[in-house]
C-alpha atoms as a printed R data frame, in Angstrom:
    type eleno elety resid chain resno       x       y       z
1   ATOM     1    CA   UNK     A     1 -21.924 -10.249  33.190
2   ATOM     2    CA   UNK     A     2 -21.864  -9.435  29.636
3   ATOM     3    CA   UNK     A     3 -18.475  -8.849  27.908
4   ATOM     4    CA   UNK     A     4 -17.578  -6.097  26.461
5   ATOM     5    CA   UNK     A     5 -14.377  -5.022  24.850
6   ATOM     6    CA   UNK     A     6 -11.778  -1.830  26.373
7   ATOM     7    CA   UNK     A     7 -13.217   1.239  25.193
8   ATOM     8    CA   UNK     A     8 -11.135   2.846  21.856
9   ATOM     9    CA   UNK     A     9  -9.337   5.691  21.732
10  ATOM    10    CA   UNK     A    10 -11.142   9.334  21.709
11  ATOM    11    CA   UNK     A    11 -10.954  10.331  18.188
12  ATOM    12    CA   UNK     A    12 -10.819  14.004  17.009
13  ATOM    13    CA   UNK     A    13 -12.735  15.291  13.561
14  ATOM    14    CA   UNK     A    14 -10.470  15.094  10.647
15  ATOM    15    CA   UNK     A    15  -8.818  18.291   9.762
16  ATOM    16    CA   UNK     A    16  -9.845  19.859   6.240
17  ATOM    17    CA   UNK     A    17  -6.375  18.610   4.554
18  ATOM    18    CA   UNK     A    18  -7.626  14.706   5.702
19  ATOM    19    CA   UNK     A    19 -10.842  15.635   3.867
20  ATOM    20    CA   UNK     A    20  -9.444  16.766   0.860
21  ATOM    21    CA   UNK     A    21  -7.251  13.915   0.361
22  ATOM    22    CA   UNK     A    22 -10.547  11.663   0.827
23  ATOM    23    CA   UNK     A    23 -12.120  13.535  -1.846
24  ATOM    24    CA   UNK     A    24  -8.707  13.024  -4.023
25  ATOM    25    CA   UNK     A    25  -8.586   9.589  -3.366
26  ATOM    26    CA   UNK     A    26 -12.092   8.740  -4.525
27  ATOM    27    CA   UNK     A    27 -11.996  10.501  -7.674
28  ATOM    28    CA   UNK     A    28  -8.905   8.331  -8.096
29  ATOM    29    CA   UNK     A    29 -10.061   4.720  -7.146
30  ATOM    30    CA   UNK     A    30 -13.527   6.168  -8.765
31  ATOM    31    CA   UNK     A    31 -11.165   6.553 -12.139
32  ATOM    32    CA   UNK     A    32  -9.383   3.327 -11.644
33  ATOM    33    CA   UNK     A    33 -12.646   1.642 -11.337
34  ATOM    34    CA   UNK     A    34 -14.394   3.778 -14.344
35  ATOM    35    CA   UNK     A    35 -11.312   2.770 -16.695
36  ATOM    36    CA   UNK     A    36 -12.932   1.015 -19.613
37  ATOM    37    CA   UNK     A    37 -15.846   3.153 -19.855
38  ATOM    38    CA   UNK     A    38 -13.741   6.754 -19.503
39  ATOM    39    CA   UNK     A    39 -10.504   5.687 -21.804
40  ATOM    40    CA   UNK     A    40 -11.026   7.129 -24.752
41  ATOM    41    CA   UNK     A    41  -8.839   4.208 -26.314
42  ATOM    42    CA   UNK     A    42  -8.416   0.241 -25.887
43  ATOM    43    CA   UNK     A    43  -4.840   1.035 -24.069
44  ATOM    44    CA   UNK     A    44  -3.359  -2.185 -25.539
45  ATOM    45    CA   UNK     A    45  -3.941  -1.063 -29.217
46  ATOM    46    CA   UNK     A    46  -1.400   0.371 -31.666
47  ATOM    47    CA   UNK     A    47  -2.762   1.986 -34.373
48  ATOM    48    CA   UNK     A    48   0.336   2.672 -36.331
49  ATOM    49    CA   UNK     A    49   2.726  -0.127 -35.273
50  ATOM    50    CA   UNK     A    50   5.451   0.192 -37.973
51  ATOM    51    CA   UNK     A    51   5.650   4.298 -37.629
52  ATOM    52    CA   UNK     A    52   5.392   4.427 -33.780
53  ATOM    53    CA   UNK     A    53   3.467   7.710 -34.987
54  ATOM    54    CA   UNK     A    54   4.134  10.172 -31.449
55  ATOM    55    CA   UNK     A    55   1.504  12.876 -31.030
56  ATOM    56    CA   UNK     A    56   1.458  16.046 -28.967
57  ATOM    57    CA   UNK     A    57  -1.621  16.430 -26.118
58  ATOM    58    CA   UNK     A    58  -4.092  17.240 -28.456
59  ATOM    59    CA   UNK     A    59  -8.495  17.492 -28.385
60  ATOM    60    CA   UNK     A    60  -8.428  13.642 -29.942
61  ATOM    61    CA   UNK     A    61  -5.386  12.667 -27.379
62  ATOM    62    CA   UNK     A    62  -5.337  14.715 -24.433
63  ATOM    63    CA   UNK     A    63  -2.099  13.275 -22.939
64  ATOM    64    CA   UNK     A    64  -0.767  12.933 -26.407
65  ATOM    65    CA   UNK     A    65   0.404   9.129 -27.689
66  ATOM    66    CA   UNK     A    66   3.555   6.843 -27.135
67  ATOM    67    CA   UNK     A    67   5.962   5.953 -29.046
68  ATOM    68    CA   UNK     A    68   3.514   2.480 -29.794
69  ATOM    69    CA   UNK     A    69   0.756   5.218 -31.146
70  ATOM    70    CA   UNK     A    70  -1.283   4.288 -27.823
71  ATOM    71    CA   UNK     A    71  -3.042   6.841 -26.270
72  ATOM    72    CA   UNK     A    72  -1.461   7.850 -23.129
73  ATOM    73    CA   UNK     A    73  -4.529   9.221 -21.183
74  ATOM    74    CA   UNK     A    74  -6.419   5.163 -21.275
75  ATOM    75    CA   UNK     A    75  -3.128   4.116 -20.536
76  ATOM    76    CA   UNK     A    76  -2.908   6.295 -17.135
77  ATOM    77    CA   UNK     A    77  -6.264   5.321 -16.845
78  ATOM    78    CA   UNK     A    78  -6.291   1.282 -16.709
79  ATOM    79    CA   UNK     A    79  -2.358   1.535 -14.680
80  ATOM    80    CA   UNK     A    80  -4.320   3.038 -11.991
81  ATOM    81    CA   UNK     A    81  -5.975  -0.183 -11.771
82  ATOM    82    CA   UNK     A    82  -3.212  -2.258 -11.316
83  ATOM    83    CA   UNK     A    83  -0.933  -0.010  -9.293
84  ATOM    84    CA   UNK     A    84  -3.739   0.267  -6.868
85  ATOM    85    CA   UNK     A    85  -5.155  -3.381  -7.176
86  ATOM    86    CA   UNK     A    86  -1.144  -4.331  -6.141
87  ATOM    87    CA   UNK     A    87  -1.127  -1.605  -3.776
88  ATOM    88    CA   UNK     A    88  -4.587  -2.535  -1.897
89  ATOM    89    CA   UNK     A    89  -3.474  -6.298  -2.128
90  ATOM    90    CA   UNK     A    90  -0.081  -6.342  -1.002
91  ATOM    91    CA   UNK     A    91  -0.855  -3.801   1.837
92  ATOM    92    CA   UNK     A    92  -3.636  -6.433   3.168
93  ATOM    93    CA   UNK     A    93  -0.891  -9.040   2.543
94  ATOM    94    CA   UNK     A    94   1.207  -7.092   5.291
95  ATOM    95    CA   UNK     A    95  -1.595  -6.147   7.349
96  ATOM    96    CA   UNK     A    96  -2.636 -10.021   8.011
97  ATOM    97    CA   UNK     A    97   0.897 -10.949   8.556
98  ATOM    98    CA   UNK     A    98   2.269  -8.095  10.532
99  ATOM    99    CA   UNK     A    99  -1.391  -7.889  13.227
100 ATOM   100    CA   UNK     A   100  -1.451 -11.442  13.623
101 ATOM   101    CA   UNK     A   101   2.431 -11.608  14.568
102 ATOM   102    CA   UNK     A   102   2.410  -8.913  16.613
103 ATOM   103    CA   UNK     A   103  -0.462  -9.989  18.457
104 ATOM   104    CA   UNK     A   104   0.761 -13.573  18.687
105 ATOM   105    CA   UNK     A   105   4.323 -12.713  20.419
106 ATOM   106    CA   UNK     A   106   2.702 -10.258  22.475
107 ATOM   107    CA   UNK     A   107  -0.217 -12.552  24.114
108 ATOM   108    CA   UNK     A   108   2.005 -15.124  24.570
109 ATOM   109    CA   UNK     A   109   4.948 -13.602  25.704
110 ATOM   110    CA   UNK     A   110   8.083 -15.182  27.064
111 ATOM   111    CA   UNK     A   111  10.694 -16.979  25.005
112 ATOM   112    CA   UNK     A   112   7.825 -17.661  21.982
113 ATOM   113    CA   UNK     A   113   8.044 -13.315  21.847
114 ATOM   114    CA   UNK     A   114  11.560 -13.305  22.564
115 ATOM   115    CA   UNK     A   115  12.518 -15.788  19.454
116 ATOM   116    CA   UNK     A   116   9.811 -13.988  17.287
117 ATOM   117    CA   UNK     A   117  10.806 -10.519  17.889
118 ATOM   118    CA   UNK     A   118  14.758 -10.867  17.813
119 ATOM   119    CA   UNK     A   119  13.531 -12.549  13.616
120 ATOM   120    CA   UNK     A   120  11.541  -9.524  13.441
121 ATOM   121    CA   UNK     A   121  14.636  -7.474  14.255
122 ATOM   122    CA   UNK     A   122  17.212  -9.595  11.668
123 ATOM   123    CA   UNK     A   123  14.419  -8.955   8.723
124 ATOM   124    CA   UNK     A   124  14.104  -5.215  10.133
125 ATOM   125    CA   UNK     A   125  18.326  -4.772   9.450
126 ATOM   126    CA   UNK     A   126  18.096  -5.135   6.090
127 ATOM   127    CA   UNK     A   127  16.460  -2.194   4.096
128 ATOM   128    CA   UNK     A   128  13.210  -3.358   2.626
129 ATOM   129    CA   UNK     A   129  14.044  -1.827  -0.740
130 ATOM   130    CA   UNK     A   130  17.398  -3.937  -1.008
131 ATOM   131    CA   UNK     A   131  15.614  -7.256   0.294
132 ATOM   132    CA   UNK     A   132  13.147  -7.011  -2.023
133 ATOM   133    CA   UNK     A   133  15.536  -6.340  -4.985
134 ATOM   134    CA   UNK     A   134  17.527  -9.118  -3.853
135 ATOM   135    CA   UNK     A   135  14.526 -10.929  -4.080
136 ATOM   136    CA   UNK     A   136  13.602  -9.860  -7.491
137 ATOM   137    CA   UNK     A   137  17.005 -11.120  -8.389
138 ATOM   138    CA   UNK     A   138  16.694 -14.846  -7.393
139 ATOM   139    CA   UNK     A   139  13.293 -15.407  -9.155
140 ATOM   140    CA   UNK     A   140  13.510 -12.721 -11.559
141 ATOM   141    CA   UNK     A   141  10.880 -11.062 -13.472
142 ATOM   142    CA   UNK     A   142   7.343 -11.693 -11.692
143 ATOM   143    CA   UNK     A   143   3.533 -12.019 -12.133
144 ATOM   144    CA   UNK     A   144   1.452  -9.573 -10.677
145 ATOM   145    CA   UNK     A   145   0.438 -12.591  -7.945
146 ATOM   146    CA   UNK     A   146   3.907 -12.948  -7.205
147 ATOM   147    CA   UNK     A   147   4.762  -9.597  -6.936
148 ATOM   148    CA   UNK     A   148   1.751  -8.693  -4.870
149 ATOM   149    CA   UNK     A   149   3.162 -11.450  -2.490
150 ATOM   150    CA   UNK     A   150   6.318 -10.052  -2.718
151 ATOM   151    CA   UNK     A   151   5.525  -6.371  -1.592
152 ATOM   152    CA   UNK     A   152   3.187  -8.084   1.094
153 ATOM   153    CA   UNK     A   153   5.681 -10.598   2.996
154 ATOM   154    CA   UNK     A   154   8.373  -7.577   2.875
155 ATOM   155    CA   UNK     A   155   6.276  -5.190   4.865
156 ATOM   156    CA   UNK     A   156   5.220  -5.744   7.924
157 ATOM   157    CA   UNK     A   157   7.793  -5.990  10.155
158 ATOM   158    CA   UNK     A   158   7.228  -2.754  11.651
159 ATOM   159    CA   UNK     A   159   3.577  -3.101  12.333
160 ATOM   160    CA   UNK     A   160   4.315  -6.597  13.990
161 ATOM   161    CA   UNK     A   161   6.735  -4.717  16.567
162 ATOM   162    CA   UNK     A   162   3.845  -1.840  16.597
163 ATOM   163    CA   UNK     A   163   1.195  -4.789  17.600
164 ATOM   164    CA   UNK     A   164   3.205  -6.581  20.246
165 ATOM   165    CA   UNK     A   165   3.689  -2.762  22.216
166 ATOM   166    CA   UNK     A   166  -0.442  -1.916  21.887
167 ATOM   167    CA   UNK     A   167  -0.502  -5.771  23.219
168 ATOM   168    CA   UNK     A   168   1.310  -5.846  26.132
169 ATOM   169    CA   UNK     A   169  -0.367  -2.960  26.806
170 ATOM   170    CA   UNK     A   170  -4.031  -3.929  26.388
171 ATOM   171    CA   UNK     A   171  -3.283  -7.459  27.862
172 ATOM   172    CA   UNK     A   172  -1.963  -5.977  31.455
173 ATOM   173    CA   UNK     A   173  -5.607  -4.241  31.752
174 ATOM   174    CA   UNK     A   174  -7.954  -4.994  34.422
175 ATOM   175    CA   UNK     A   175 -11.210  -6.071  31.844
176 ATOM   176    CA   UNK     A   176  -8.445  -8.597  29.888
177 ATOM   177    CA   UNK     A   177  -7.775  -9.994  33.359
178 ATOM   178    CA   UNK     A   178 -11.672 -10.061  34.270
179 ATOM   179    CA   UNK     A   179 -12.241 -12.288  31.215
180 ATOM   180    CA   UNK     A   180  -9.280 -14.810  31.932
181 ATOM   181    CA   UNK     A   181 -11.143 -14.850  35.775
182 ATOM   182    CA   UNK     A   182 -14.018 -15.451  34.024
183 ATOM   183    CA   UNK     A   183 -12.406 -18.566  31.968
184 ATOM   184    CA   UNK     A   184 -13.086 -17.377  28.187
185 ATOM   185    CA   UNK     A   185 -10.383 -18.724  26.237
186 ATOM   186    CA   UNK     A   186  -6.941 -17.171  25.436
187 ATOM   187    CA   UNK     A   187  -8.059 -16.754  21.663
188 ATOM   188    CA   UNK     A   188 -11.246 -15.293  22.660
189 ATOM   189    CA   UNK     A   189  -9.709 -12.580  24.701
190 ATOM   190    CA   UNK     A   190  -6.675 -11.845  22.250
191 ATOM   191    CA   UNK     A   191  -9.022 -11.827  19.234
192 ATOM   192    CA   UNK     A   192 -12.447 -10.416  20.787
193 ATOM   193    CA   UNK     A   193 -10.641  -8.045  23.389
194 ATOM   194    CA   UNK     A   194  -7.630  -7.040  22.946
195 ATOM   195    CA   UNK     A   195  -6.791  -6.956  19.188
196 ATOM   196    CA   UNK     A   196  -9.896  -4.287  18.997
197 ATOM   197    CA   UNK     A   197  -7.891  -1.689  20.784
198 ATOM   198    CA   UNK     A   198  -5.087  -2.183  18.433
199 ATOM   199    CA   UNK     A   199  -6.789  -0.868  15.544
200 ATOM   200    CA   UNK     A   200  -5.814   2.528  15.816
201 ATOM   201    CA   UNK     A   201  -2.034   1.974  14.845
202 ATOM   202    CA   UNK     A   202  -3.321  -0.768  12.244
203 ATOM   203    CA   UNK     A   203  -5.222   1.845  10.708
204 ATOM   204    CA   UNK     A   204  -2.594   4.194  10.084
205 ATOM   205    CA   UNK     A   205   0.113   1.982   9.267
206 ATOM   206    CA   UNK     A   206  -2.148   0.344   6.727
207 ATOM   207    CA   UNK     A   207  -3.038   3.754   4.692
208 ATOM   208    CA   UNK     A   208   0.680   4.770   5.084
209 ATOM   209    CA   UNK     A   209   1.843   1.453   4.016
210 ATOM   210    CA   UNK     A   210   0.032   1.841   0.782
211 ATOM   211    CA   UNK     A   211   1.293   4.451  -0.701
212 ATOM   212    CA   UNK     A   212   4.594   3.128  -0.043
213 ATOM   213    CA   UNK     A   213   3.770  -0.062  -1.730
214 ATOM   214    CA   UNK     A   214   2.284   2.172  -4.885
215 ATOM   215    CA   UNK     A   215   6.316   3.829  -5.075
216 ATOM   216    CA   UNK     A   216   7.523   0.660  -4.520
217 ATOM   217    CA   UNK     A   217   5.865  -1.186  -7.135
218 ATOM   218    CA   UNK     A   218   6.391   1.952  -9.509
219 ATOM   219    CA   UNK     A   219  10.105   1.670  -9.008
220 ATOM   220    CA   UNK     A   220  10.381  -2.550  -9.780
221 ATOM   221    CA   UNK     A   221   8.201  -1.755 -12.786
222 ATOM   222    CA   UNK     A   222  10.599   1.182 -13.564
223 ATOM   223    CA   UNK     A   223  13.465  -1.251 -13.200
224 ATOM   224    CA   UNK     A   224  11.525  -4.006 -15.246
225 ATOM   225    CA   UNK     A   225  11.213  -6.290 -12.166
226 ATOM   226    CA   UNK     A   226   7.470  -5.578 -11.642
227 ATOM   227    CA   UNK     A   227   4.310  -5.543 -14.013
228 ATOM   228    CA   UNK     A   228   5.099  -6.653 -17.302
229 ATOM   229    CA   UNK     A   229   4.326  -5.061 -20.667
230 ATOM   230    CA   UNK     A   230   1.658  -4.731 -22.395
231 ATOM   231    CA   UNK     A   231   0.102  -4.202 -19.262
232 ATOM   232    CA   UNK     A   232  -0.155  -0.816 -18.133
233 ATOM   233    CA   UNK     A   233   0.837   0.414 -14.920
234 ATOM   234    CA   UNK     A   234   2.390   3.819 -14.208
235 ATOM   235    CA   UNK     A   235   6.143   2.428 -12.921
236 ATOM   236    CA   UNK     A   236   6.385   1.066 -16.737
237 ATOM   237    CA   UNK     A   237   4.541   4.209 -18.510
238 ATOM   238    CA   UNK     A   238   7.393   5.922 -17.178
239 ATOM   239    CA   UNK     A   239  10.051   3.758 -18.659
240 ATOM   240    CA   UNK     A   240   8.556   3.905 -21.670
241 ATOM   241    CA   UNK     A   241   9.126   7.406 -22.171
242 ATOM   242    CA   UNK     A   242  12.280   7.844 -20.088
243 ATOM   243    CA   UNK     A   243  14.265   8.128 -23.158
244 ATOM   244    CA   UNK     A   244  12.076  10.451 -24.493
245 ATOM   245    CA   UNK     A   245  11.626  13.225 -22.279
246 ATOM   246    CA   UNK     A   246  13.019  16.371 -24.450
247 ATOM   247    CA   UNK     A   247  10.971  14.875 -27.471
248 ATOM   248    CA   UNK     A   248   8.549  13.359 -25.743
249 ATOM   249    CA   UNK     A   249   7.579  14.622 -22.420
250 ATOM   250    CA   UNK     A   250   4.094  13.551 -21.913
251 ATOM   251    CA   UNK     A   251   4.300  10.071 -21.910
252 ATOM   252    CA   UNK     A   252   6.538  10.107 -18.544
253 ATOM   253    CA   UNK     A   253   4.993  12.887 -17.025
254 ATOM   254    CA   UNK     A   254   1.475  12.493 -16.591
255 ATOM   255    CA   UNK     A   255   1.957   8.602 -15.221
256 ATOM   256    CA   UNK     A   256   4.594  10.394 -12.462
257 ATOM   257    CA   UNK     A   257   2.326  12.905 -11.880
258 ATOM   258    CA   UNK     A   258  -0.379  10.311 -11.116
259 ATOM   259    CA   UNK     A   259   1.812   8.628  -8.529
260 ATOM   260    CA   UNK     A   260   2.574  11.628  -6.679
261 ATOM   261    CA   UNK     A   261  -1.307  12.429  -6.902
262 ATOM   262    CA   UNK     A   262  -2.309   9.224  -5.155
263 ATOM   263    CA   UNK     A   263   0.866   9.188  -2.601
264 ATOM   264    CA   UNK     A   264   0.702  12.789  -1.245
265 ATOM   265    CA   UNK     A   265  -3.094  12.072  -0.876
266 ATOM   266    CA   UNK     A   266  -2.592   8.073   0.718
267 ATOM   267    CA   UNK     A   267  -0.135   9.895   2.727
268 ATOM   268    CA   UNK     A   268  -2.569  13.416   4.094
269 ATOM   269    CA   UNK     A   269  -5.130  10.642   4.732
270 ATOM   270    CA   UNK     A   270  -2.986   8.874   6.998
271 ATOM   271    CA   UNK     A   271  -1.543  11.724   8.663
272 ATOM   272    CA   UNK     A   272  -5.335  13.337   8.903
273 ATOM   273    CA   UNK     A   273  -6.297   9.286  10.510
274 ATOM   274    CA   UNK     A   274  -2.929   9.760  12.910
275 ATOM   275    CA   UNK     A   275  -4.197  12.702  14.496
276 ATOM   276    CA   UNK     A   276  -7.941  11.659  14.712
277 ATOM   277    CA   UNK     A   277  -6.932   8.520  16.592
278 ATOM   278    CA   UNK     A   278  -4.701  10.063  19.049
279 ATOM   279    CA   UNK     A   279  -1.834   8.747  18.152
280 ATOM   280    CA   UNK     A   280   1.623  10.159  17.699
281 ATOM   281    CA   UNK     A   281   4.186   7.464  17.355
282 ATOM   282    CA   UNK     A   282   6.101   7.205  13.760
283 ATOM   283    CA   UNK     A   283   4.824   4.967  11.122
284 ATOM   284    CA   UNK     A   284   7.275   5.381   8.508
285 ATOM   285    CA   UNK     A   285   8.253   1.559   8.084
286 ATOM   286    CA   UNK     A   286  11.079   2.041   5.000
């Protein structure tokens, strides 16, 4: 008899506001990706280095300069590529980590679940932004590796508790109990049967869990803890002009306003994929 995995989910069309944010998003990553040939400037250069010369939005800088006479609009431009490059990283970091825990404790069950869900639990009582601060703290300032890492091991603790439930689910069906009859392996069946029909939640969590990650990194780079000048990103655009705001209020704004951009439109898409999939449960995992 030929296998064949559980059937998914019913899915429903995506409601116009899901659409939208797709659109958003791809003129975003579209931007991100588009950097050097759309920045009007080399957003490392500083033209007048001794006079930090500050200009207003103008027709030659439309987002107006820094206080390092670098134009602001190539600098929004190439952070986009490393908030999302550390967002899109990190969140596969905690996809990987969080699926294959889940589904591990859940197959197996017993006291190997029991021992890896009550760790899942400790991890889960501290709040993630205070572990990973306290973190930050022991190793100090980070490269973008180790900060991708960092975001990435600190994140999936929810979706490995989210995995085990779809698990014991799946794994009680009468197909997953066919193939065991049938003799195919226990990593056959968890991989090629059952972890199929966990996709759903994995899905949501994972375009949720990124624009978390994109906040999160902002606020380390905010704080100094995350990507490291020169390098743009828009957590340390936004320092850069925090002290500037009456005189200066371009050169914190328009990086801000390109976080809450991406995050309101990370966060419609996953709400939009939520109620396509059929599923209702919470995915907030901060």
């Amino acid at each position: 008899m030929a296998e064949r995995p559980l059937a998914a989910p019913a899915t429903r069309p995506m409601r116009m506001g899901a659409r939208v944010a797709v659109a958003a998003l791809a003129i975003i990553v579209l931007a991100a990706v588009a950097a050097p040939l759309l920045a009007p400037y080399d957003p490392f250069v500083q033209p007048d280095i001794v006079a930090g010369n500050i200009l207003r939005p103008s027709p030659d800088h439309p987002l107006g300069t820094d206080q390092f006479s670098r134009d602001v609009l190539s600098r929004v431009l190439f952070g986009a590529r490393i908030s999302l490059l550390v967002g899109l990283l990190a969140t596969t970091v905690a996809v990987t980590v969080g699926t294959a825990w889940g589904l591990a404790a859940g197959y197996v069950g017993g006291l190997v679940d029991e021992v890896m869900m009550r760790l899942v639990d400790a991890l889960m009582s501290i709040p993630r932004v205070l572990l990973v601060l306290a973190l930050v703290a022991l190793w100090g300032r980070m490269s973008t590796p180790g900060l991708v890492l960092l975001l990435g091991l600190t994140g999936w603790f929810q979706l490995s508790r989210l995995v085990r439930a779809e698990v014991l689910t799946a794994r009680q069906t009468d197909y997953v109990a066919s193939a065991r009859a049938l003799g195919a392996h226990d990593f056959r069946i968890a991989v090629r049967h059952v972890l199929p029909n966990v996709l759903p939640p994995i899905i949501v969590f994972a375009t949720i869990g990124l624009g978390n990650v994109i906040v999160l990194e902002a606020g380390l780079s905010y704080l100094g803890f995350g990507v490291q000048p020169p390098v743009p990103s828009w957590g340390n655009m936004i320092r850069d002009g925090s002290e500037l705001m009456t005189a200066a209020w371009w050169i914190s704004l328009f990086p801000g306003l390109a976080i809450v951009a991406t995050v309101v439109a990370v966060n419609a898409l996953g709400e939009g994929l939520r109620r396509a999939l059929g599923h209702t449960d919470s995915y907030a995992h901060e």
